[in-house]
N, C-alpha and C positions, 0 to 999 in steps of 0.2 A: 429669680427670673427678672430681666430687665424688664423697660417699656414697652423695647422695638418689638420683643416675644408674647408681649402681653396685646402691645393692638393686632401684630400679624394673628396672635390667636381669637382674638374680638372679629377681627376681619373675615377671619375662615366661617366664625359659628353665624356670624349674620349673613356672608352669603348662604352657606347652608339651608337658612331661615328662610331665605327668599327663594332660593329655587324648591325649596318643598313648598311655599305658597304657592307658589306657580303652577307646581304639578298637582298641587291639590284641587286650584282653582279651572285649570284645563280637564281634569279628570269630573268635576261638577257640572264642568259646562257640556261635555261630554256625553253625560248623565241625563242633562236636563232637553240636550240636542234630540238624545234616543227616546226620551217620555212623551216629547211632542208629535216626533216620528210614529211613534206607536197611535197617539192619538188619532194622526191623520190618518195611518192604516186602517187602523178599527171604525173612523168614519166612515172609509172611504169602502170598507168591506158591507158596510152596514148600505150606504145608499149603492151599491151594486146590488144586494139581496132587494131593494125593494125596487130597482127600475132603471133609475136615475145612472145611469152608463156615462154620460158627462161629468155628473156630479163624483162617481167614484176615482174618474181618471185623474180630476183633477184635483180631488186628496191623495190620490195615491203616487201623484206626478211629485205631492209635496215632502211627503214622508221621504222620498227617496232623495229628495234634495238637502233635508235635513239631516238625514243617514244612508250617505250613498253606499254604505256595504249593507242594507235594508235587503235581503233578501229575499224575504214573502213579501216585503211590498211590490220589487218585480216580480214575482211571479203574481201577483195577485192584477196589476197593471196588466199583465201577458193576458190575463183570463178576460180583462174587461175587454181590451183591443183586440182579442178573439168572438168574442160577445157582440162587441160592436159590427164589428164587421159580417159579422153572420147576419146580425137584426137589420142591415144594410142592403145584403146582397137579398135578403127573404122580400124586403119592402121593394125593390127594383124587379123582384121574378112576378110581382103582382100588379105591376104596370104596364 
């Protein structure tokens, strides 16, 4: 095997090297994007159960920005801005 065979093969196994960093490092970021989303979901599920309708929408506004294919956090978002708006129209039928 010559030289030219030997660095074109060096050259192939380190790019190799680097794009599975990449994807390994994309797929972690990935990972750590959806653990945070979850967090704010579960916040934000928790301050809708005790009242705080502001407070949920606005973890639940985050979780979906950190994992826009977050699907129970829109729906969960749908519930609160359902919620609200009920607790909205009930306060204005009493003025």
């Amino acid at each position: 095997m010559n030289d030219s065979v030997r660095l074109q093969a060096i050259a192939r196994l380190w790019m190799r090297g680097l794009l599975l960093a990449f994807l390994v490092g994309s797929l972690l970021s990935s990972l750590q994007a959806q653990t945070n989303s979850k967090s704010f979901f579960d916040t934000g599920t928790g301050k809708f159960f005790s009242g705080d309708l502001t407070g949920a929408m606005a973890d639940l506004n985050k979780a979906i920005e950190l994992n826009p294919n977050f699907a129970e956090a829109y729906c969960g978002r749908g519930i609160v801005r359902y919620s609200k708006d009920k607790k909205d129209r009930a306060g204005r039928s009493l003025t």
